[in-house]
PDB file of N, CA, C and O in Angstrom:
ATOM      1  N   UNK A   1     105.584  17.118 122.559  1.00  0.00           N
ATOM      2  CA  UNK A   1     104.407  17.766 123.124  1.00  0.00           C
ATOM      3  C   UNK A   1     103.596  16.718 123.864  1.00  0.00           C
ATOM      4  O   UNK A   1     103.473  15.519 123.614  1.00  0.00           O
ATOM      5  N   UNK A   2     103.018  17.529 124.933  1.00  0.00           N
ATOM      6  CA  UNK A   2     102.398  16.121 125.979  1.00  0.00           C
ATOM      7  C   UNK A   2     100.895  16.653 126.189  1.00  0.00           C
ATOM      8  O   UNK A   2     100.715  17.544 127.019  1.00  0.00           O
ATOM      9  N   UNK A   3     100.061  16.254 125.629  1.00  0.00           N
ATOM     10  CA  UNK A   3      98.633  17.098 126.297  1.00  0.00           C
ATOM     11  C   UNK A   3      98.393  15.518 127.454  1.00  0.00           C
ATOM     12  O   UNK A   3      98.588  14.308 127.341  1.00  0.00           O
ATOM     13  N   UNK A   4      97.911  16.387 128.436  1.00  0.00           N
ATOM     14  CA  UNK A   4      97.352  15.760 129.707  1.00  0.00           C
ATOM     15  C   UNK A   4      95.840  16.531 130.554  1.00  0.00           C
ATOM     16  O   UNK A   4      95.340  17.656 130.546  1.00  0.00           O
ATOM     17  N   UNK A   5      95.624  15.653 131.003  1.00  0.00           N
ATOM     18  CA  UNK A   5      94.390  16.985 132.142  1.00  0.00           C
ATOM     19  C   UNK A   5      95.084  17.733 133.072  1.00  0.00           C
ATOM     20  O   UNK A   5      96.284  17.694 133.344  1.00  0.00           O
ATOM     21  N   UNK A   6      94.160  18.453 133.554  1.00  0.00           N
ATOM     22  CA  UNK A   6      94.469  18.896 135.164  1.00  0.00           C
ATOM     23  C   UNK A   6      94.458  18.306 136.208  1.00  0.00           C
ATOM     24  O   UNK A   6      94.664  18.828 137.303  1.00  0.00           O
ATOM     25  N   UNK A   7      94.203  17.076 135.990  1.00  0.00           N
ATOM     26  CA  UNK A   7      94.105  16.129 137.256  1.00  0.00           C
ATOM     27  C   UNK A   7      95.945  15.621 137.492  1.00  0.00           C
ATOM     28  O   UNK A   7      96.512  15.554 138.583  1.00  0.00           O
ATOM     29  N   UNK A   8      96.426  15.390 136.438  1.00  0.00           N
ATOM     30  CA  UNK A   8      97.996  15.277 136.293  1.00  0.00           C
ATOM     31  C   UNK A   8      98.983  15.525 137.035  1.00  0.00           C
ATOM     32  O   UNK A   8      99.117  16.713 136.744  1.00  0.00           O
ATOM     33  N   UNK A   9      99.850  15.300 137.837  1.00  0.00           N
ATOM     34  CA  UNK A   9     100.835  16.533 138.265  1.00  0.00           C
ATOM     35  C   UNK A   9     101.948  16.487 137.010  1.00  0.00           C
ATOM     36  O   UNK A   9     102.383  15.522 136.382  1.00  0.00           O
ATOM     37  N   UNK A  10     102.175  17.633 136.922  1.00  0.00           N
ATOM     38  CA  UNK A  10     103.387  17.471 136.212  1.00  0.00           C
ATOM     39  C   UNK A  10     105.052  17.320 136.418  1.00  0.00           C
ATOM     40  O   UNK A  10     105.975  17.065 135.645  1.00  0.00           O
ATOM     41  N   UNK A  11     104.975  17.566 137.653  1.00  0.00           N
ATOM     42  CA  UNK A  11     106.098  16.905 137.357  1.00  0.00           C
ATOM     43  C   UNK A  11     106.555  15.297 137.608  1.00  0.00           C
ATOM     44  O   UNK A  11     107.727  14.982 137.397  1.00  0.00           O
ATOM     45  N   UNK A  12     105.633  14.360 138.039  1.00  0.00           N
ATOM     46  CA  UNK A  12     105.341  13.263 137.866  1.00  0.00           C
ATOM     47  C   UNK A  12     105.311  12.586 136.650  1.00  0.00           C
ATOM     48  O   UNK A  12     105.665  11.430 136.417  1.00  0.00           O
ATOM     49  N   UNK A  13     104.689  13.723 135.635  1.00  0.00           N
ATOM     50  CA  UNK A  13     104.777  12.807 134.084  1.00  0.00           C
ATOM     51  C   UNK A  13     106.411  13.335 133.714  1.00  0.00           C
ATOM     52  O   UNK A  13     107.127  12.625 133.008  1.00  0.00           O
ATOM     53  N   UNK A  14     106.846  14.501 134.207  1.00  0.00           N
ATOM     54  CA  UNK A  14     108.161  14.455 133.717  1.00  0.00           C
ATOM     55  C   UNK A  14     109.088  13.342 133.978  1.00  0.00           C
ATOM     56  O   UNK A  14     109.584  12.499 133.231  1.00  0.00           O
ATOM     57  N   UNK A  15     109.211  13.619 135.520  1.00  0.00           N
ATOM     58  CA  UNK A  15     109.920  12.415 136.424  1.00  0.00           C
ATOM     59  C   UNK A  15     109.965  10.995 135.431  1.00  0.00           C
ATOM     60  O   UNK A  15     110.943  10.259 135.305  1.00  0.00           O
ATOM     61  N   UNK A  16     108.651  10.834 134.781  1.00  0.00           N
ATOM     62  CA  UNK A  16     108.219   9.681 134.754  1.00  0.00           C
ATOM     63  C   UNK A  16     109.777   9.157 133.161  1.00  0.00           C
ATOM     64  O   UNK A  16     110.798   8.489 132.995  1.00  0.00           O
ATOM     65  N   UNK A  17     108.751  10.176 132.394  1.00  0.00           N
ATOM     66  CA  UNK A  17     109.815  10.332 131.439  1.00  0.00           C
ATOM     67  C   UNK A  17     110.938  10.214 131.338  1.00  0.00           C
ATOM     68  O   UNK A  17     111.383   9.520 130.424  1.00  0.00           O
ATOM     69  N   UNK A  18     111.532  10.663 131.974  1.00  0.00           N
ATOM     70  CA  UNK A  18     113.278  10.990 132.187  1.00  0.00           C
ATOM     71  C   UNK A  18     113.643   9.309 132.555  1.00  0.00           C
ATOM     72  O   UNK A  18     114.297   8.400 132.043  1.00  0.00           O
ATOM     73  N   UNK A  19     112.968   9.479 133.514  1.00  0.00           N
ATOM     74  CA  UNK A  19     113.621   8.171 134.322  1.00  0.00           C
ATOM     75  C   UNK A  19     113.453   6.554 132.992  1.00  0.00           C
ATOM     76  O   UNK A  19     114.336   5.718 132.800  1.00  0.00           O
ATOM     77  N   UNK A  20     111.723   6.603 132.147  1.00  0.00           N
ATOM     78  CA  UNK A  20     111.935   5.509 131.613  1.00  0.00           C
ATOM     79  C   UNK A  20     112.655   5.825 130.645  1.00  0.00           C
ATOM     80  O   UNK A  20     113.150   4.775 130.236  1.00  0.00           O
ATOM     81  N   UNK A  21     113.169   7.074 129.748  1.00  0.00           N
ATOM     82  CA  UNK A  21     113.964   6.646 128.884  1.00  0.00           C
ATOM     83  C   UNK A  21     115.147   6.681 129.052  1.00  0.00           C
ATOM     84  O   UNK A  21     115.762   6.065 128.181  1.00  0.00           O
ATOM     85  N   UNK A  22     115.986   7.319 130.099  1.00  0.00           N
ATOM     86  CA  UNK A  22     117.528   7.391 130.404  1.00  0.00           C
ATOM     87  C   UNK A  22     117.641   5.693 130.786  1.00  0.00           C
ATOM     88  O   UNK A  22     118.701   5.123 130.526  1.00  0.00           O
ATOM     89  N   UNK A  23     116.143   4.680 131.607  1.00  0.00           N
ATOM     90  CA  UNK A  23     116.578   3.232 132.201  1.00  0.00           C
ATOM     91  C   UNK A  23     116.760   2.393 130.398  1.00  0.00           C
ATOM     92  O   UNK A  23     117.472   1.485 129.968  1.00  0.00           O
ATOM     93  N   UNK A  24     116.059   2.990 129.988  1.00  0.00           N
ATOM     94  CA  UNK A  24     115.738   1.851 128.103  1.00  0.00           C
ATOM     95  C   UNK A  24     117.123   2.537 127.803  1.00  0.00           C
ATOM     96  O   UNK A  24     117.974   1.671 127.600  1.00  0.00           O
ATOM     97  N   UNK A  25     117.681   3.967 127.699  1.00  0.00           N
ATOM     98  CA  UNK A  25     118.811   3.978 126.673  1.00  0.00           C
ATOM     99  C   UNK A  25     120.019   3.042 127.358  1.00  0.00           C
ATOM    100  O   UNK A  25     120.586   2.074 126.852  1.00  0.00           O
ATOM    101  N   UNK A  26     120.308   3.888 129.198  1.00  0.00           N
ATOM    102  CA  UNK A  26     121.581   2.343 129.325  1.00  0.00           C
ATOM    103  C   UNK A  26     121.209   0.780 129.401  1.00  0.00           C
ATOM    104  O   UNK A  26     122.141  -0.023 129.381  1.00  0.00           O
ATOM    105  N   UNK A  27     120.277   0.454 129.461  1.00  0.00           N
ATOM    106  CA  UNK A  27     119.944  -0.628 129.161  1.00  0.00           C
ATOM    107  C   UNK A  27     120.561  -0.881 127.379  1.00  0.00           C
ATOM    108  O   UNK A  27     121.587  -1.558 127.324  1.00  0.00           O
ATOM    109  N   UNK A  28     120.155  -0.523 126.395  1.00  0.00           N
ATOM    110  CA  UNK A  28     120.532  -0.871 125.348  1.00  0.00           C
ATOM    111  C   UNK A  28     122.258  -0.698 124.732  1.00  0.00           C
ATOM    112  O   UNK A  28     123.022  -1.335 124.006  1.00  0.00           O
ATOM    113  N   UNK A  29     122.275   0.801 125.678  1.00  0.00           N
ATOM    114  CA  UNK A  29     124.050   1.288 125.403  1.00  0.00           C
ATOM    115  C   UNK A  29     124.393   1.629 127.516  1.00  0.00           C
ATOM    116  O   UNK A  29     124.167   2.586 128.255  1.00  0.00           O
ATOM    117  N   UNK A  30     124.690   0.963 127.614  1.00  0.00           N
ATOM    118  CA  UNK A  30     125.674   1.172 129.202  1.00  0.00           C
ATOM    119  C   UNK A  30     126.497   1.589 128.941  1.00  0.00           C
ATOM    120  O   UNK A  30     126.931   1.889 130.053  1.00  0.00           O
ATOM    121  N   UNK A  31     127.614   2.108 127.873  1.00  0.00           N
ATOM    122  CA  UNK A  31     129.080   2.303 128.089  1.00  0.00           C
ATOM    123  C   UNK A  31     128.915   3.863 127.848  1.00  0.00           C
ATOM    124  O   UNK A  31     129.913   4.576 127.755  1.00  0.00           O
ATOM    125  N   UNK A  32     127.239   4.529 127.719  1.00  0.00           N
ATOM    126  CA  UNK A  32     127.044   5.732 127.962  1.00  0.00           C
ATOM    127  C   UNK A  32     127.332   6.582 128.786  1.00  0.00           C
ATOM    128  O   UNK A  32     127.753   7.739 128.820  1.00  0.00           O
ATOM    129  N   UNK A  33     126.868   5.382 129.798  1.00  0.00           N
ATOM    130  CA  UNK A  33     127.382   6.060 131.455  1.00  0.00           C
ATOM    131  C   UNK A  33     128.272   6.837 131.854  1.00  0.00           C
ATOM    132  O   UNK A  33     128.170   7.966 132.334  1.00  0.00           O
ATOM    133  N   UNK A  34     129.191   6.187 131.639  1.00  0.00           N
ATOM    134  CA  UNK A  34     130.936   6.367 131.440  1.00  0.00           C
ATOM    135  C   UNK A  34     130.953   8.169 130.931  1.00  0.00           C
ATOM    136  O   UNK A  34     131.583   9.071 131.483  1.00  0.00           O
ATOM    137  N   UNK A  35     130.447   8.226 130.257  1.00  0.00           N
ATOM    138  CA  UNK A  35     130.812   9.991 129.486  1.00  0.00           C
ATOM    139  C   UNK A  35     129.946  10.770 130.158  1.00  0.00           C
ATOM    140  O   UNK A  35     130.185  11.973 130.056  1.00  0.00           O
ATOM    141  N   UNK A  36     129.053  10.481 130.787  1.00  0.00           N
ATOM    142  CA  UNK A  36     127.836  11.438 131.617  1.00  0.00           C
ATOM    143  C   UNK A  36     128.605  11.687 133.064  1.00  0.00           C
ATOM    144  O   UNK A  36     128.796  10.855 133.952  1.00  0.00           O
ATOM    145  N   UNK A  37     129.028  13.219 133.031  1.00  0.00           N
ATOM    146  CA  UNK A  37     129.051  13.482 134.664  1.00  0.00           C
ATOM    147  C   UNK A  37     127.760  12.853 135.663  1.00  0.00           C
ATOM    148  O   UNK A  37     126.554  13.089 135.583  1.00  0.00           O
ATOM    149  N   UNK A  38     128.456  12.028 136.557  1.00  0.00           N
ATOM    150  CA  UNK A  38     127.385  11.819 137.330  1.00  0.00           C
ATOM    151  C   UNK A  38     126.772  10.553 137.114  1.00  0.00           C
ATOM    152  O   UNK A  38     126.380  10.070 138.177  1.00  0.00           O
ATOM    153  N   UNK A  39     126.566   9.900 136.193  1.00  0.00           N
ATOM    154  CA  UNK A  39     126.138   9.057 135.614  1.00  0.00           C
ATOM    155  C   UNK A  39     124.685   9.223 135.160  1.00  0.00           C
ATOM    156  O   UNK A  39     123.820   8.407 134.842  1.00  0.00           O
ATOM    157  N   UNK A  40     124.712  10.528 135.235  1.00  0.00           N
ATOM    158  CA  UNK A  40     123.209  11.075 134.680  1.00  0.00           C
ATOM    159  C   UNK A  40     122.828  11.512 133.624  1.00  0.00           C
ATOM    160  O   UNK A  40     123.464  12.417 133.085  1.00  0.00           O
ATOM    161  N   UNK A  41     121.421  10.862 132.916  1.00  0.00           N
ATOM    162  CA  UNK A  41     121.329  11.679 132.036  1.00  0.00           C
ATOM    163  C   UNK A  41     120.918  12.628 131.653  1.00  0.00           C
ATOM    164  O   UNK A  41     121.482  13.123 130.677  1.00  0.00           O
ATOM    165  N   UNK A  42     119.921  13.214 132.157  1.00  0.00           N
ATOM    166  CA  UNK A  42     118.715  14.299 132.217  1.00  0.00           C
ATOM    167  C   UNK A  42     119.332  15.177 133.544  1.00  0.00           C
ATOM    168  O   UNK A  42     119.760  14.760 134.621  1.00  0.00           O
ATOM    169  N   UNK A  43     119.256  15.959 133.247  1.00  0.00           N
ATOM    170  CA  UNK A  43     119.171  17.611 133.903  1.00  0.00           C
ATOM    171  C   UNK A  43     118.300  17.883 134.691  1.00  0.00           C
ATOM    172  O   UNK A  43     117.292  18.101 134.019  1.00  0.00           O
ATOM    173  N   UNK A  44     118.008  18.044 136.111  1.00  0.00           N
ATOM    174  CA  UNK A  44     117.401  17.648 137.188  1.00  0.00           C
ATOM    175  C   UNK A  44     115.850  18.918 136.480  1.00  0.00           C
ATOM    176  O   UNK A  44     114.687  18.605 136.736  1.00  0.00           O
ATOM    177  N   UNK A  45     116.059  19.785 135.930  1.00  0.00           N
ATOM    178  CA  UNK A  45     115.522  20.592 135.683  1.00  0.00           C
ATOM    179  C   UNK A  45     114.732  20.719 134.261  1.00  0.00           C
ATOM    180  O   UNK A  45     115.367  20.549 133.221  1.00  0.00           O
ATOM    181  N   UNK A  46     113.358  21.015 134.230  1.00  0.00           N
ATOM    182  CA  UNK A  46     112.368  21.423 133.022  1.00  0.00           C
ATOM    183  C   UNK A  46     111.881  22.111 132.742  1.00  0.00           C
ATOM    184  O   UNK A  46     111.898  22.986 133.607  1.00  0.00           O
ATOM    185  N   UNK A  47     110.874  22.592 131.260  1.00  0.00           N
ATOM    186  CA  UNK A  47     110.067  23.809 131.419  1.00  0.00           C
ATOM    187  C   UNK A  47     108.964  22.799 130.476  1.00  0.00           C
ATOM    188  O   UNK A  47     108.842  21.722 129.892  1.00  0.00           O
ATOM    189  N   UNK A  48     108.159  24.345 130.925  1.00  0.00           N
ATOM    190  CA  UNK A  48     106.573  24.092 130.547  1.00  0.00           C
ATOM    191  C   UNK A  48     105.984  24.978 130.487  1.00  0.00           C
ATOM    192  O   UNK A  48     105.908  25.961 131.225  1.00  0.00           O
ATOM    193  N   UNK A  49     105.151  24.517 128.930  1.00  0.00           N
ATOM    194  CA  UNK A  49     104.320  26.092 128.554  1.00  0.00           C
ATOM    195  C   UNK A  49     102.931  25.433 128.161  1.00  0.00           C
ATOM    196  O   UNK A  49     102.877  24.214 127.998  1.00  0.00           O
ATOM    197  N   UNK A  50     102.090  26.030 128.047  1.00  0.00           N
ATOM    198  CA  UNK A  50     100.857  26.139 127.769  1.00  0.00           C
ATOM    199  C   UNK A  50     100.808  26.379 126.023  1.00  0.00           C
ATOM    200  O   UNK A  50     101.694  27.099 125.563  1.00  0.00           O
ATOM    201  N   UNK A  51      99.879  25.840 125.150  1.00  0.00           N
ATOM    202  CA  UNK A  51     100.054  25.864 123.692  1.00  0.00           C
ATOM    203  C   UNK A  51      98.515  25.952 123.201  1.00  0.00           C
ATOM    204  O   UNK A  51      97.730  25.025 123.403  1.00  0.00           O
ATOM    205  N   UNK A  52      98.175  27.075 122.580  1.00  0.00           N
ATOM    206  CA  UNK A  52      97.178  26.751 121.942  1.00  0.00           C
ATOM    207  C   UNK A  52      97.037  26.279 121.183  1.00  0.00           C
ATOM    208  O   UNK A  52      98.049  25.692 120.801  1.00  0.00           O
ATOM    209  N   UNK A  53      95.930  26.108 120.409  1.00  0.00           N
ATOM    210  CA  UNK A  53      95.758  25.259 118.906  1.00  0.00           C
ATOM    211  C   UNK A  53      96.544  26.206 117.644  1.00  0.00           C
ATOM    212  O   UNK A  53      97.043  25.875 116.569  1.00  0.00           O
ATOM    213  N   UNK A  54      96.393  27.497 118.320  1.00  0.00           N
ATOM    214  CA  UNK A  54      96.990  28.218 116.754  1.00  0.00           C
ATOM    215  C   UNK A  54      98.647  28.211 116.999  1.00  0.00           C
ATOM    216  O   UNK A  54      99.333  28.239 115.977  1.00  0.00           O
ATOM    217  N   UNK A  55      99.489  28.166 118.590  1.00  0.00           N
ATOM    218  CA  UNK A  55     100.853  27.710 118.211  1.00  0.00           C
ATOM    219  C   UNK A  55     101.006  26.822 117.946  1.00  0.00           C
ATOM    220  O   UNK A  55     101.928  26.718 117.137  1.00  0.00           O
ATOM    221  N   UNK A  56     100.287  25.467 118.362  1.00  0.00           N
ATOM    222  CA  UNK A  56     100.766  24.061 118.357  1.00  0.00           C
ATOM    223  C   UNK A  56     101.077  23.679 117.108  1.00  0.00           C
ATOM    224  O   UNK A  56     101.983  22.847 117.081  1.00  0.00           O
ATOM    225  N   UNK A  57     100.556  24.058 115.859  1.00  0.00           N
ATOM    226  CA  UNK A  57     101.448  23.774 114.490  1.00  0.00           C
ATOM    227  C   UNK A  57     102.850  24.231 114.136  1.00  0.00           C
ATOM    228  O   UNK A  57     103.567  23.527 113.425  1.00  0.00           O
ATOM    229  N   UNK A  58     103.271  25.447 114.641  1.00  0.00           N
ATOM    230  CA  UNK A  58     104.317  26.041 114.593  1.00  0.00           C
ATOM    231  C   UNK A  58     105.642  25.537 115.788  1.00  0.00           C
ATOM    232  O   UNK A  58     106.822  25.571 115.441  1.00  0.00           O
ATOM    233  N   UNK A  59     105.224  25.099 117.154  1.00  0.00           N
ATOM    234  CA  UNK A  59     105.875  24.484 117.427  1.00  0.00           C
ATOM    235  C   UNK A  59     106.372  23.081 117.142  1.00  0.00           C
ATOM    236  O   UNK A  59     107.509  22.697 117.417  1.00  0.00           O
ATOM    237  N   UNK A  60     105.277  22.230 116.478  1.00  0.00           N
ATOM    238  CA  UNK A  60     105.782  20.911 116.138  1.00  0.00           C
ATOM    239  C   UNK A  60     106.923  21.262 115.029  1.00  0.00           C
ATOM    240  O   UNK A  60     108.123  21.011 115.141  1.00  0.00           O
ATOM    241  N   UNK A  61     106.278  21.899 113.936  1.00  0.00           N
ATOM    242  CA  UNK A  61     107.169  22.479 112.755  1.00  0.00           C
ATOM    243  C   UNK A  61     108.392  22.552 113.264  1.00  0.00           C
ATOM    244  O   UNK A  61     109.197  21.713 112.860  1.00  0.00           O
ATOM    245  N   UNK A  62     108.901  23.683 114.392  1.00  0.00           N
ATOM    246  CA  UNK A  62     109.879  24.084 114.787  1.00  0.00           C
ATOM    247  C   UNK A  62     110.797  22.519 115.852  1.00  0.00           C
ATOM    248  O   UNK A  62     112.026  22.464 115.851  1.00  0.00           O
ATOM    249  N   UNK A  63     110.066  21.591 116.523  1.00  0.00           N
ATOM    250  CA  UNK A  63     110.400  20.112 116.667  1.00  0.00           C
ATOM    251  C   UNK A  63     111.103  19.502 115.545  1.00  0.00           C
ATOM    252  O   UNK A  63     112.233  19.120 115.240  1.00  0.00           O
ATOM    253  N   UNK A  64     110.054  19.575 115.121  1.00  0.00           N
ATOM    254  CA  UNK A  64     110.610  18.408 113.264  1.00  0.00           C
ATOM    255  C   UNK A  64     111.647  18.802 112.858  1.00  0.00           C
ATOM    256  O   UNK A  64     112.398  17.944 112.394  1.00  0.00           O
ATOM    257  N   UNK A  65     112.121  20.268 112.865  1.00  0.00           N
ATOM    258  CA  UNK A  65     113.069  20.860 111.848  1.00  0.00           C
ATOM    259  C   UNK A  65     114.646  20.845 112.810  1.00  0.00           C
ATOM    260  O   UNK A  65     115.575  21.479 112.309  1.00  0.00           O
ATOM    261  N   UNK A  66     114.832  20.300 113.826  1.00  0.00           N
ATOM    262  CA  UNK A  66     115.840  20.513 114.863  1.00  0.00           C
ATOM    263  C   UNK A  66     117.166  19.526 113.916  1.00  0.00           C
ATOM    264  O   UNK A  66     116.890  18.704 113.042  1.00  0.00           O
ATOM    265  N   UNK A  67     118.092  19.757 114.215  1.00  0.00           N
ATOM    266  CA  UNK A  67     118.975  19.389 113.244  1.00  0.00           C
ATOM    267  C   UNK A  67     120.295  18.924 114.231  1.00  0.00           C
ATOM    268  O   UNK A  67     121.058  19.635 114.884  1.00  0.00           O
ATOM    269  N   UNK A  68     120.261  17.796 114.110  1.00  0.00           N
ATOM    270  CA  UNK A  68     121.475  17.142 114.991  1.00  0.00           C
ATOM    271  C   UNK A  68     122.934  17.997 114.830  1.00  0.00           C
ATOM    272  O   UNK A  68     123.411  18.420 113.777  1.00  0.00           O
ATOM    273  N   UNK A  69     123.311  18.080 115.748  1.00  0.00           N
ATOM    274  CA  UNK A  69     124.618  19.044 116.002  1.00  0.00           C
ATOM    275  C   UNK A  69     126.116  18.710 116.242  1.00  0.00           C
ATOM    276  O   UNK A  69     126.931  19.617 116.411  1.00  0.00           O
TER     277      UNK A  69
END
């Protein structure tokens, strides 16, 4: 979850995202590359919702509980 203002663009903080953690993961593992079509990691594509205070507990909940596959 990302709270920001309206002054923000968003997809700038996405961009931003993607890009520093896909550069830190091959930086630490490069032989990642190799298995990623493309050599990419992130999916050119995102979503975004709006959260009030009374979902925002239920979505973190539903974060926390995600279960490696």
């Amino acid at each position: 979850l990302i709270e920001c203002s309206p002054q923000h663009q968003i997809p700038n903080i996405i961009k931003a995202l993607k890009g520093v953690s896909a550069r830190l993961l091959f930086l630490k593992h490069p032989e990642i590359k190799r298995y990623l079509w493309g050599g990419n990691l992130w999916n050119p594509s995102y979503f975004v919702a709006t959260v009030s205070e009374n979902t925002e507990e239920q979505i973190r909940n539903y974060i926390q509980n995600q279960q490696v596959k």
